[in-house]
NUVEXGU-500839 format. One record per residue (C-alpha): x, y, z; residue number from 1. Coordinates in steps of 0.001 Angstrom, whole numbers, plus 500000, padded with zeros to 6 digits. Layout:
NUVEXGU-500839
X,Y,Z,NUM
...
//
This chain:
NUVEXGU-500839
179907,337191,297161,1
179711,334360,294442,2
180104,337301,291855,3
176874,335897,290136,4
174450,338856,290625,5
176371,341724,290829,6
174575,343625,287818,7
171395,342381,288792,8
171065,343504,292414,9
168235,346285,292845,10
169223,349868,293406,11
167228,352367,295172,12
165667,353618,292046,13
164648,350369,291127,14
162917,348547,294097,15
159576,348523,293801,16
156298,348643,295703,17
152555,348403,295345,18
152858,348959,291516,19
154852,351854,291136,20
158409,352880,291397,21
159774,353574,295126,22
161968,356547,294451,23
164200,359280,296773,24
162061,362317,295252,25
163840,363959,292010,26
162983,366243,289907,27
162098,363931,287010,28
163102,365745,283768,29
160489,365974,280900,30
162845,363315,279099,31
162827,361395,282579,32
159739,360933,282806,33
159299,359871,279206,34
161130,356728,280627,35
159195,353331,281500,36
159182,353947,284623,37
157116,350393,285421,38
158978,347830,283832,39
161602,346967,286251,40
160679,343221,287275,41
158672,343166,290512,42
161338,343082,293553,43
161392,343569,296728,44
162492,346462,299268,45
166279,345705,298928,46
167259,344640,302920,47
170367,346775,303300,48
173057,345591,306376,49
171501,348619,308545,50
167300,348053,307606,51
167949,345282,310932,52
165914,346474,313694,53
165915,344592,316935,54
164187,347166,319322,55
160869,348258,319401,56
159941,350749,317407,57
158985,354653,318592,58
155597,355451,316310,59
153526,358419,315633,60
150733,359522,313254,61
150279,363076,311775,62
147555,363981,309620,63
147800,367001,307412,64
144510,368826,306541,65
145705,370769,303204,66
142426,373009,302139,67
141766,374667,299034,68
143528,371984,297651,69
142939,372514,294027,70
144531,376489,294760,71
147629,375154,295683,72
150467,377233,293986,73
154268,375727,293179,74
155104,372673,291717,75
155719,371091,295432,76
154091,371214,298513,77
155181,370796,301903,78
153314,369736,305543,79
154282,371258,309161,80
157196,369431,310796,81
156082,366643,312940,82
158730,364615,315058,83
159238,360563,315722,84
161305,359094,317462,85
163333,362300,318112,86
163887,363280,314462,87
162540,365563,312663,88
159843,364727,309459,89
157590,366062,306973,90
155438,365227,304251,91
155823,366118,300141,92
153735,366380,297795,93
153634,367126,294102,94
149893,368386,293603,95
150087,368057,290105,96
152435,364817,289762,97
156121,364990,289808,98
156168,364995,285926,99
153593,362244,286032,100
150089,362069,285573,101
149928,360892,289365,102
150001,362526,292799,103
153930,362376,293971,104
153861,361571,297877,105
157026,361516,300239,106
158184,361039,303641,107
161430,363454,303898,108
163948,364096,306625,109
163064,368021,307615,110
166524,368981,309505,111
168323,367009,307220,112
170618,369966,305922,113
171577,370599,309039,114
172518,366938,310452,115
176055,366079,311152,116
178258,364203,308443,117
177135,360445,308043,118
173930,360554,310018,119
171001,357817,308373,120
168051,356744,310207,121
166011,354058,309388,122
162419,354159,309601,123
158935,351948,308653,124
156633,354277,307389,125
152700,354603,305331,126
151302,357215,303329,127
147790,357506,302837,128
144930,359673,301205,129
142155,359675,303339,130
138611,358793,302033,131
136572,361283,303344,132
133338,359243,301779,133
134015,355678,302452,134
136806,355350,305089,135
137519,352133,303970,136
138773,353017,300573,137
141307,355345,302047,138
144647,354831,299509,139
147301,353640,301493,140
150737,352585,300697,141
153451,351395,302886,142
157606,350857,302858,143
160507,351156,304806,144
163704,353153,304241,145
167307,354177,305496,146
167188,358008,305036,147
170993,359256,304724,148
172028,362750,303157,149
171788,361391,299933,150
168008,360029,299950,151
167086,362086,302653,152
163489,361248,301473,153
161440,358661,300367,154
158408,357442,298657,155
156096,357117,296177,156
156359,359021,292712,157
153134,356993,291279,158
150867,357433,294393,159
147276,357282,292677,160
146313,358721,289590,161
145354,362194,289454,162
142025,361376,287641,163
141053,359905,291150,164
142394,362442,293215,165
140598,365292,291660,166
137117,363761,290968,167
134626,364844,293791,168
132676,361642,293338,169
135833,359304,295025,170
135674,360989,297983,171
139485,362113,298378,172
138804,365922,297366,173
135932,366901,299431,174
135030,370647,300189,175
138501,371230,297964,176
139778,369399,300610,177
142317,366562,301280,178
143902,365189,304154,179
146819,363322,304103,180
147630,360527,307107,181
151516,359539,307548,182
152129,356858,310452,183
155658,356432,311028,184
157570,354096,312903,185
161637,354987,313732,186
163667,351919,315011,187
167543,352358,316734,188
169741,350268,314596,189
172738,348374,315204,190
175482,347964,312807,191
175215,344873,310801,192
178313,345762,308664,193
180712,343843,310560,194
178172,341531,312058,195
178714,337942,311409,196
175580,335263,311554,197
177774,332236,312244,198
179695,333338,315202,199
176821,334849,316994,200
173740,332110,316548,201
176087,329184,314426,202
173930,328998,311427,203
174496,331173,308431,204
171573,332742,305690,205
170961,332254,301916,206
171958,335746,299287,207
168926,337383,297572,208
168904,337070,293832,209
166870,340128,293849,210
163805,339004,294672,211
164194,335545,296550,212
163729,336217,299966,213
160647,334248,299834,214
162194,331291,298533,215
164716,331721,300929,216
162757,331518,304100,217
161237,328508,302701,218
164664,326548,301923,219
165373,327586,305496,220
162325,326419,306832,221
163052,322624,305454,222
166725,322734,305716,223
166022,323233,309479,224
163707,319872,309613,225
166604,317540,310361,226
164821,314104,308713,227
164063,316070,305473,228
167761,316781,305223,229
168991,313582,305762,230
166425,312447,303352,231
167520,314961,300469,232
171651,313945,301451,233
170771,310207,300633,234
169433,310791,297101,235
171610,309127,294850,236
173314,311505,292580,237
176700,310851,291105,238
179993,312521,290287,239
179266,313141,286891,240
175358,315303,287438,241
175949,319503,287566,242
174000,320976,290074,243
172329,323496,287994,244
171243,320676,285842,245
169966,318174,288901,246
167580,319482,291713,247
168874,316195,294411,248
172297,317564,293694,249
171581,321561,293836,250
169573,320663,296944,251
172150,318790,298662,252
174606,320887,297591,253
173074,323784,299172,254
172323,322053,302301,255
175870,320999,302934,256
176686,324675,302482,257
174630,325618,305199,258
175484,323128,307179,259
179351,323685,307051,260
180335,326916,305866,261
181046,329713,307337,262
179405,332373,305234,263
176006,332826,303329,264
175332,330398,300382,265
174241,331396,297227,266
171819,329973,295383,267
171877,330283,292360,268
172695,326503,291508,269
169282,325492,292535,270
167318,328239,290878,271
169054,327016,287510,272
168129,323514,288135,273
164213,324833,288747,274
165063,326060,285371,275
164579,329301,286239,276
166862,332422,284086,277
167819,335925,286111,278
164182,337123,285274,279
162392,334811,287245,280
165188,335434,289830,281
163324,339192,289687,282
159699,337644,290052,283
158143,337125,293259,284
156726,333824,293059,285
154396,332039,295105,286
155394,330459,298028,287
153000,328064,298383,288
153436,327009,294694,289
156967,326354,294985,290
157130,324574,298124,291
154390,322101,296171,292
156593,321800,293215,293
159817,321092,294960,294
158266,318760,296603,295
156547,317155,293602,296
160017,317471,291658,297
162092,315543,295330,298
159275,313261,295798,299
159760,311785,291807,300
163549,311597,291835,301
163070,309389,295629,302
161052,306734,293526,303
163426,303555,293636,304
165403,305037,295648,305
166244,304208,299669,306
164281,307496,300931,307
161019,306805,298372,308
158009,307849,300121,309
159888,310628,302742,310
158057,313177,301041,311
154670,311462,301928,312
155572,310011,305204,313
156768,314162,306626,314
153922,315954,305142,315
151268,314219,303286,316
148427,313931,305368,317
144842,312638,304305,318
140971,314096,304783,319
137635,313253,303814,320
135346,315212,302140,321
131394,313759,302653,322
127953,314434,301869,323
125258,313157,304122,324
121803,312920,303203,325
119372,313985,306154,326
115931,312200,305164,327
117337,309068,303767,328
119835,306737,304448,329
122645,307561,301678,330
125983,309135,302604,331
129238,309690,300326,332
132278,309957,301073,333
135562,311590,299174,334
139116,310793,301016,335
141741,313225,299308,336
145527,313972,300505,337
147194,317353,301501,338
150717,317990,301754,339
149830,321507,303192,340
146063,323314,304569,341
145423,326485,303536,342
143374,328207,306790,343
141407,331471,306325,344
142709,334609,308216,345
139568,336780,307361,346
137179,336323,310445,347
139376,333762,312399,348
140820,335067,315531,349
143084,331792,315623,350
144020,328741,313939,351
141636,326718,315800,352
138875,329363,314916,353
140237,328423,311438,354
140132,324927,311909,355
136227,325072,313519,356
135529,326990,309723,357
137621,324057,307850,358
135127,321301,309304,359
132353,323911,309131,360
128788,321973,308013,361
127044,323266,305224,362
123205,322369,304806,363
122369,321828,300863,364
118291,322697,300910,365
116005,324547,298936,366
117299,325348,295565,367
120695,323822,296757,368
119724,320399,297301,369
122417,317544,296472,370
121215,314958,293716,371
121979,311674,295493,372
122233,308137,293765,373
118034,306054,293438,374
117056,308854,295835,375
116657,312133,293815,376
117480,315745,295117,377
117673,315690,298483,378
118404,317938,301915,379
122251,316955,303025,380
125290,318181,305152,381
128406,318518,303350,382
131540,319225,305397,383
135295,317965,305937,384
136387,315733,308307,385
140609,314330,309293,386
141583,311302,308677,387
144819,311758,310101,388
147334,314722,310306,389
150912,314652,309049,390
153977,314504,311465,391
155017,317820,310112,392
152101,320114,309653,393
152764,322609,307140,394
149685,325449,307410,395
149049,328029,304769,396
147540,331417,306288,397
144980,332865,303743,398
146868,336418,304163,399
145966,337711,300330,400
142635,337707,298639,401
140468,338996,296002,402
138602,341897,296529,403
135437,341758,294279,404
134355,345228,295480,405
137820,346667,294548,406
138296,344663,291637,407
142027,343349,292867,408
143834,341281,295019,409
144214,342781,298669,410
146376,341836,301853,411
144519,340683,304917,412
146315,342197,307749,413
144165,341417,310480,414
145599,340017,313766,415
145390,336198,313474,416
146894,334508,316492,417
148632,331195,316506,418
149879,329024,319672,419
153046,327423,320643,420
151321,323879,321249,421
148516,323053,318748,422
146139,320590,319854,423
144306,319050,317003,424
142549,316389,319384,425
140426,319314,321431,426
137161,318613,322575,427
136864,315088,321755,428
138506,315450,318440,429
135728,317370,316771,430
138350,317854,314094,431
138283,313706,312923,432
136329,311276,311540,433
134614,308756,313463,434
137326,305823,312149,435
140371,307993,312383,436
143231,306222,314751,437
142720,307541,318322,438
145992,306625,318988,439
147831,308407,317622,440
148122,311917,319269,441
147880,314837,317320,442
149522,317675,319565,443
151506,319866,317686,444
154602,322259,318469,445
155773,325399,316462,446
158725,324805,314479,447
158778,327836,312080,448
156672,330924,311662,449
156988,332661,307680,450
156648,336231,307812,451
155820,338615,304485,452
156354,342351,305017,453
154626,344759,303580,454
151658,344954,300453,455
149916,342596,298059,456
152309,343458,295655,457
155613,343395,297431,458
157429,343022,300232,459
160219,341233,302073,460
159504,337684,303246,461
161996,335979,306141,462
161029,332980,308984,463
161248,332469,312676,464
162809,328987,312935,465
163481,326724,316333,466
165539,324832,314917,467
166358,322337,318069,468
162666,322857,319202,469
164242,324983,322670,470
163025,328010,323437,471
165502,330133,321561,472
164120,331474,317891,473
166398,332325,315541,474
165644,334949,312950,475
166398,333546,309287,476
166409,336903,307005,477
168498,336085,303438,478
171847,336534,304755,479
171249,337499,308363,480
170813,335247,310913,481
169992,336487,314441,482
168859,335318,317877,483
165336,336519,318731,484
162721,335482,321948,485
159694,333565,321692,486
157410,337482,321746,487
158667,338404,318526,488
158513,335172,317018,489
155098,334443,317864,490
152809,337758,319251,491
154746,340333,316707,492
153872,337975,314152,493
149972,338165,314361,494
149311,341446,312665,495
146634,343770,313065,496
147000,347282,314654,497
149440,348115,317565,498
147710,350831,319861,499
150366,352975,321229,500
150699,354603,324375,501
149263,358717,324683,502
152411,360644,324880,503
150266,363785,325640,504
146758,362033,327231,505
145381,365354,328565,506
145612,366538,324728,507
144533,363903,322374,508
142607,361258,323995,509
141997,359259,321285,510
144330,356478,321059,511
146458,355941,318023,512
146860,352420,316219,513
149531,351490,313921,514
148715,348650,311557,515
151241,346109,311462,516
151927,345210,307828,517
154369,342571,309171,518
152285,339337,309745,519
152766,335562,309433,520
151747,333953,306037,521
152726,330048,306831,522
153104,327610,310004,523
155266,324371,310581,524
154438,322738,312935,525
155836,319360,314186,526
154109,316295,316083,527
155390,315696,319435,528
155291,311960,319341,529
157370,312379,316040,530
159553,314565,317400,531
162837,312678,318006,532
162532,310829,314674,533
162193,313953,312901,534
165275,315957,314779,535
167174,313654,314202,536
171436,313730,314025,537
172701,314831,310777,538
176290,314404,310204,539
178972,313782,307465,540
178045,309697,306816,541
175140,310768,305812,542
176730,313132,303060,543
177473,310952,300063,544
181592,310632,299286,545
181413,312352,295726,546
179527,315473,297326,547
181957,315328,300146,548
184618,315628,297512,549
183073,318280,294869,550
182213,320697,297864,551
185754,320547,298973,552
187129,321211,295889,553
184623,324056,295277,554
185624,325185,298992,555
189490,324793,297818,556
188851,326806,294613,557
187244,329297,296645,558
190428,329635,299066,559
192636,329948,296325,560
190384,332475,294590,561
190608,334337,298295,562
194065,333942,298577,563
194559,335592,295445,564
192972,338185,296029,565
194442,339268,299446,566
197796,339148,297311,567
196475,340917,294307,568
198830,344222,295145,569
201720,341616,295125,570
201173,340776,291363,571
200625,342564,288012,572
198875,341023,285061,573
201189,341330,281797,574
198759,340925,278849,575
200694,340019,275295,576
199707,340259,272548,577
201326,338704,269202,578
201454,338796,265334,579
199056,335111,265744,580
196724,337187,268235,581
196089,339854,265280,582
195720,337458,262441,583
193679,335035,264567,584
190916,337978,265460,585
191103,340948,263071,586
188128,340426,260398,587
186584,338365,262829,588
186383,339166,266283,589
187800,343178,265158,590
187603,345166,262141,591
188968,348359,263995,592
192104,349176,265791,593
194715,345520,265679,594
193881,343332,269140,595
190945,342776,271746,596
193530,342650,274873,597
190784,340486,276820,598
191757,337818,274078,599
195341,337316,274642,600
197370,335439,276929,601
197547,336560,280352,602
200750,336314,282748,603
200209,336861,286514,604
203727,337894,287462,605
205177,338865,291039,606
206015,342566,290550,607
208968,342238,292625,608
210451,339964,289783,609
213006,341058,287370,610
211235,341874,284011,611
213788,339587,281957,612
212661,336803,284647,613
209227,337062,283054,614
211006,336867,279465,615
211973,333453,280294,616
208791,332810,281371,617
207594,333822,277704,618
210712,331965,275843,619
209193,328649,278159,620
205421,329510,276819,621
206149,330241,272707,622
209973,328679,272622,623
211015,332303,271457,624
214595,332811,272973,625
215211,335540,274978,626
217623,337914,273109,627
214558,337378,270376,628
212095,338724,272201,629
211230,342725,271808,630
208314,344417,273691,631
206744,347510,273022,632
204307,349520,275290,633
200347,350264,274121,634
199076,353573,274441,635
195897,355361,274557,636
195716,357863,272276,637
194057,361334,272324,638
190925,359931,269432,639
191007,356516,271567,640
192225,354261,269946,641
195038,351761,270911,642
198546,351113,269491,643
202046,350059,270267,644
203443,353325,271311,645
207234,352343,271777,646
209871,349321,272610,647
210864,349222,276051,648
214439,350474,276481,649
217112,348452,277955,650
217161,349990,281323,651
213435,349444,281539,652
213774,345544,280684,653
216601,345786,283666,654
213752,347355,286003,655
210974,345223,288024,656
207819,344123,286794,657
206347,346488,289287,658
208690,349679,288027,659
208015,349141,284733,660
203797,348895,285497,661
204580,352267,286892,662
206066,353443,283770,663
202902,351678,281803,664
200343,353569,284146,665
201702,357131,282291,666
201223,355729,279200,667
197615,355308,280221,668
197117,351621,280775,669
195523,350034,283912,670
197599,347196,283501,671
200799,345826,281452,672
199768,345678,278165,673
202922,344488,275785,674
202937,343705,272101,675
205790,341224,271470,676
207887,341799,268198,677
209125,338764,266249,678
211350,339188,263420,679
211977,335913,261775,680
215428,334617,259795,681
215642,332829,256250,682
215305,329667,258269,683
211935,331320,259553,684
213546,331039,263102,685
213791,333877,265498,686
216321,336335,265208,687
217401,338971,267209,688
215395,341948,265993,689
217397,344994,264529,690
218368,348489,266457,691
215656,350566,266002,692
216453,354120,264975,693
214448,357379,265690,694
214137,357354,261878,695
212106,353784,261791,696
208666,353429,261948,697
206649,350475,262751,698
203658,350291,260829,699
200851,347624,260613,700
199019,345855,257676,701
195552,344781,256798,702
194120,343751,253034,703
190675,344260,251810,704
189179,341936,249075,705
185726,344171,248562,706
184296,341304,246468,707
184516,338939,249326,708
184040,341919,251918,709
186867,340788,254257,710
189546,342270,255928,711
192563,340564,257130,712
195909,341774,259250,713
198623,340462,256407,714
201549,341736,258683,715
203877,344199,259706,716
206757,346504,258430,717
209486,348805,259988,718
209608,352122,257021,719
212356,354847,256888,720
210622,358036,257511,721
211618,359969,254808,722
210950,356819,252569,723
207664,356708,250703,724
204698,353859,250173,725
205816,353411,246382,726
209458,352419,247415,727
206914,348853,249178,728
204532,348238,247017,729
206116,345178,245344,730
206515,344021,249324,731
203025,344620,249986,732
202068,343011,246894,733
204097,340215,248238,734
202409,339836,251900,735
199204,340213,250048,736
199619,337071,247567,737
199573,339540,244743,738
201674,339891,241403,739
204789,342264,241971,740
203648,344805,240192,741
200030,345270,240948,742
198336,348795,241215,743
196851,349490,244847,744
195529,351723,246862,745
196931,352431,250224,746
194543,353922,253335,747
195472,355105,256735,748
192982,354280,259992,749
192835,356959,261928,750
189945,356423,264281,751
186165,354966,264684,752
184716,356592,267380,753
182695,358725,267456,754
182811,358356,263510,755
184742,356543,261304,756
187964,358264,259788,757
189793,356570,257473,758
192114,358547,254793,759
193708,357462,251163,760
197340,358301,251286,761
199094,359937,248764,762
201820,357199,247590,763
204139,359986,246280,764
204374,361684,249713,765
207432,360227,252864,766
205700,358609,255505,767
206780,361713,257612,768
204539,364171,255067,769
201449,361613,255706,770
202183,362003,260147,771
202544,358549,259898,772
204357,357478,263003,773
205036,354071,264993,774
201782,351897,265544,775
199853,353336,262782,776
197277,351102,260303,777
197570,351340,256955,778
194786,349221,255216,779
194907,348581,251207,780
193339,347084,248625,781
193119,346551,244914,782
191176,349750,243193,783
187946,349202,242451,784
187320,349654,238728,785
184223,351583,237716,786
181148,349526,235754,787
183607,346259,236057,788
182462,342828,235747,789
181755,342259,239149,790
179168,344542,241387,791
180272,345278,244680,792
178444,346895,247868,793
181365,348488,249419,794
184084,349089,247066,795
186871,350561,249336,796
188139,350308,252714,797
186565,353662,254058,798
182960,352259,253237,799
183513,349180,254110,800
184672,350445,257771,801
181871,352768,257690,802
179362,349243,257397,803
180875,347586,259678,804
180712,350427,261949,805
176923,351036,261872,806
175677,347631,261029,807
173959,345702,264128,808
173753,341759,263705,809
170504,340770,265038,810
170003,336485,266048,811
166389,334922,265987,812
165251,332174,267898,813
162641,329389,267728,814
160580,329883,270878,815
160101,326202,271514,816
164125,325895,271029,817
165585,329465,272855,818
168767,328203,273016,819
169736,327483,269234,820
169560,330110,266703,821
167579,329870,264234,822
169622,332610,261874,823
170706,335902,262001,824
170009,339373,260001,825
171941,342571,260039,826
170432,345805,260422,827
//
């Protein structure tokens, strides 16, 4: 883990399908539902080490006929049990919404109270309102889930608005009637947990930022086509670029990764250097789109360079667009470049069917005549002819659309079949121009098939890669990487519906078809006369030295980061804090309590070592000898806040570091947290600090000017007990900068959470009489003196604590310059 996502990465309540939150069913509270329950950026189904599922799936259908719908009693509804797969299911539903104005719809595990400890099974799966008007319209929606005992179901809380549901006209209640479809597909699994890509296939995958999947199949896709990656390696880029500032240098960076590491790469780098921020880590983007734009962004940075005009010479291929005139003799012609064809899906049965529409001829007559140069409107053929093809043929499959009927985008799912060998030059080459270069031979084979999972609005997206060109596929999905046959890569990847065998012919003879929401969105395929130049041999010379270098380092830093942690139980962190630490932050980083412990120096100390070894450690660091040094122990106090609770006793300093973390963990802390005491000589050199008796108390200092509204720690004093604050004023007055005798007012902190307490102390009372005790704050200040010359807004330490408590400091920003601010108010 690179440690970079971590608060990012998508639970199961967030993941998010086909518009509406995919969620275990809940009982949503009144104030749950109250919640935005649609913001969460658009991610997809989060692909879990067990949702891996190598062997054919067992898959049923079960429709449930519910009538007198609308006389349904009870918040919830349940179907009959149906089983798949050997498990036992059955369908919920919330008539009414589950606390939402839609219809709540779940797949749930029926048994699943009585199933043994740690059972899951994992299991593709649609839900569907049936149409009784139009068939077509029939709301479906479709996921896939691990069921365990805590989600033991599944599904969708937002189904379709109730509006729809109940009006007769839609044709979903009919006769107070609705029937509800559920196909379900149960796969075995196999454990991925301790599975490990590069010693089973000897390439590793690419971590999901949350919703990059898509992205990654790509990056595998052209990582995989050997000449590209030489290409991108020989970019000049130097020692001094940052990868998340330089796209060569992310690129190459990543690419070495996955060509020499031994885990999955993150990539993070790059998406900074596309300028991207977490959010659009969260977006599905468009994969079409950003294969264009990386290669826009690769092909500029090659100009001048050695490997100018790669870009071009792998994908760039060239067609012409003409108009013909029929009756006279005028013809025009258009010659434009691809990088990458988009081929219709929707009434194709293949890509050459595709191909045969691409070059289709249309006739402009009648009112559609073409207005050609000296000749007037005229009857023509228009159509698109090939110039030439690319040696690596990058095909876009038309798999989403708009729907005018509907009004929004839909998924094509139809089965669209594509071959192994593509041969462009078929009958006669019907597919080129009359001058294109006979040749050269355009006979293709599959290099990579790009599969999206699931609905228009979101899914998982992962490849099929050869990447030697043999006949083993490999399986490329974010951080899995598995070995897979030529079936799955190619036939499983069509789409369309899956008719199943009859398990009970004599009963039901109507067969039962599963639509496969699984389906190829993008080909690569590579020309076989190219084909050695483009696999070529990538190796280290090709890597440039300074990458070579920065990688290792990064690899180094990440071994010692390892190492470290496999011995973290062997060491203790000692944080110390120091008079400079509370001067340095309070009344700027902290108004409350004396020291923000994340601030202060941190020792990483063997806990085997003697804990007056780590004092000379400290005497090396500040030059404070060791018989100066005095450390007392924070604790956690019952209104929580933090003080110094006690000095370690000699027998504790004798003790290990390890003992005395031991001792620390009663006191409440997670780690060593020590405040070191300093008492100073005439000479302002350390001295060795005085024996402290039961009857001293060490108490801390901090002024308040309320005309400047500040508040500073001015330092620290040991007090008798039975003493009182009167017997050091003139000391305070001192530490303050003030005149000997000045009047002031003294104030204890007690606490700021929930509220702020903070107490005047009566100056004719012993510390003992006020509970004062070691660690305590006492704040003062000079009185504020009512109708004076100068107008204050909070004229004692209690309000001023109580403002800084409840103020919140809001920062504005230019949106043309989002990383300077612009100024800031508080609120």
């Amino acid at each position: 883990d690179d440690g970079s996502m971590t608060m990012m990465t998508p639970s199961p309540l967030e993941q998010q399908e086909d518009e509406e939150m995919l969620v275990p069913h809940q009982e949503l509270s009144t104030a749950d539902a109250a919640q935005p329950m649609e913001v969460v950026a658009q991610t997809e189904p989060t692909n879990t080490a067990e949702s891996q599922a190598p062997e054919d799936p067992q898959t049923s259908r079960f429709t449930w006929t519910i009538e007198n719908f609308t006389r349904v009693s009870g918040k919830k509804h349940y179907s009959d049990v149906f089983v798949v797969g050997g498990f036992k299911w059955r369908v919920l539903i919330f008539p009414k919404g589950n606390n939402v104005d839609h219809l709540s719809m779940y797949l749930d595990v029926a048994d699943s109270g009585n199933l043994p400890y740690g059972w899951s099974r994992y299991a593709q799966f649609s839900l569907a309102i049936v149409n009784q008007i139009h068939q077509k319209y029939t709301a479906r929606k479709d996921t896939q889930h691990q069921f365990n005992a805590r989600e033991s179901d599944w599904g969708f809380t937002s189904f379709m608005p109730l509006s729809e549901l109940y009006d007769p006209s839609r044709g979903y209640l009919v006769n107070d009637t609705v029937v509800v479809e559920a196909e379900v597909a149960v796969r075995k699994m196999i454990d991925y947990w301790t599975y490990d890509s590069k010693k089973e296939t000897g390439y590793v995958g690419l971590k999901n930022q949350g919703a990059t999947c898509y992205m990654n199949s790509l990056l595998q896709t052209l990582y995989h086509i050997p000449y590209f990656r030489k290409a991108v390696y020989h970019m000049p880029t130097t020692e001094n670029d940052m990868p998340s500032g330089s796209i060569p240098l992310a690129l190459q960076s990543l690419f070495y990764k996955l060509q020499y590491s031994d885990n999955s790469v993150a990539t993070k780098e790059l998406t900074k250097s596309f300028g991207w921020d977490t959010y659009d880590s969260f977006m599905q983007h468009d994969v079409q789109e950003l294969n264009r734009v990386l290669c826009e962004k690769l092909e500029d940075k090659m100009k001048g360079t050695v490997v100018e005009g790669t870009i071009e010479q792998l994908f760039e291929g060239h067609h012409i667009n003409y108009i013909e005139c029929i009756n006279v003799d005028y013809k025009s012609n258009r010659k434009e470049s691809f990088y990458d064809l988009q081929l219709d899906v929707k009434g194709c049965r293949d890509v050459y069917a595709s191909f045969d529409k691409y070059v289709e001829v249309e006739r402009l007559e009648g009112d559609n005549k073409y207005q050609a140069e000296q000749h007037g409107l005229q009857d023509a053929r228009k159509g698109v002819l090939f110039l030439d093809f690319p040696p690596v043929l990058q095909l876009q499959l038309k798999r989403f659309e708009y729907d005018y009927m509907r009004d929004t985008m839909v998924k094509i799912n139809d089965r669209y079949e594509f071959p192994l060998q593509l041969d462009l030059d078929k009958d006669d080459g019907k597919y080129l121009t009359p001058d294109a270069d006979r040749s050269i031979r355009n006979l293709y084979t599959l290099h990579s098939v790009l599969v999206h999972s699931g609905g228009v609005h979101g899914g998982h997206y992962y490849a099929f890669i050869r990447p030697t060109l043999s006949d083993q596929w490999y399986k490329f999905d974010d951080e899995r990487v598995t070995k897979e046959d030529t079936k799955k890569a190619l036939e499983e990847q069509y789409g369309g519906e899956e008719e199943l065998p009859q398990v009970n012919p004599g009963f039901n003879n109507t067969p039962f078809k599963f639509t496969k929401y699984s389906n190829a969105y993008m080909l690569v395929y590579i020309r076989e006369s190219d084909k050695e130049k483009i696999m070529c041999n990538v190796d280290e010379k090709d890597i440039a030295e300074h990458l070579r270098i920065r990688l290792k380092k990064e690899q180094e830093e990440k071994e010692h980061k390892k190492k470290e942690k496999a011995e973290a139980h062997l060491y203790t962190i000692i944080k110390v804090a120091r008079d400079e630490d509370l001067k340095e932050q309070i009344g700027k980083n902290i108004y409350f309590d004396l020291v923000d412990h994340e601030k202060v120096r941190n020792f990483r100390i063997q806990k085997q070592l003697p804990f007056n070894s780590f004092k000379e450690e400290v005497a090396k660091e500040y030059g404070i000898p060791v018989q100066s040094q005095r450390f007392w122990l924070w604790a956690k106090r019952q209104n929580h806040t933090y003080r110094p609770n006690r000095p370690l006793a000699p027998h504790e300093e004798a003790q290990s570091v390890g003992q005395l973390r031991e001792v620390s963990n009663k006191a409440h802390n997670a780690e060593l947290k020590l405040f070191l005491e300093v008492e100073l000589g005439l000479d302002l050199r350390p001295i060795r600090p005085p024996e402290k008796s039961k009857e001293d108390i060490l108490l801390f200092f901090k002024l308040y000017n309320p005309e400047k509204e500040e508040l500073r720690f001015v330092g620290r004093l040991f007090v008798k007990a039975l003493g009182k604050p009167s017997d050091i004023l003139t000391k305070l007055n001192e530490m303050a900068g003030f005149s000997p005798n000045e009047e002031i007012e003294l104030y204890e902190e007690i606490k700021f959470e929930p509220n702020v307490m903070c107490e005047h102390i009566d100056k004719k009372l012993s510390f003992r009489s006020s509970q004062l005790e070691d660690g305590d704050i006492i704040s003062f200040q000079k009185p504020s003196i009512p109708g004076g010359d100068t107008q204050v807004r909070y004229k004692d330490v209690p309000s001023f604590l109580e403002y800084v408590h409840n103020r919140q400091v809001v920062h504005f920003r230019c949106l043309e310059k989002p990383k300077e601010e612009e100024f800031c108010l508080e609120l």
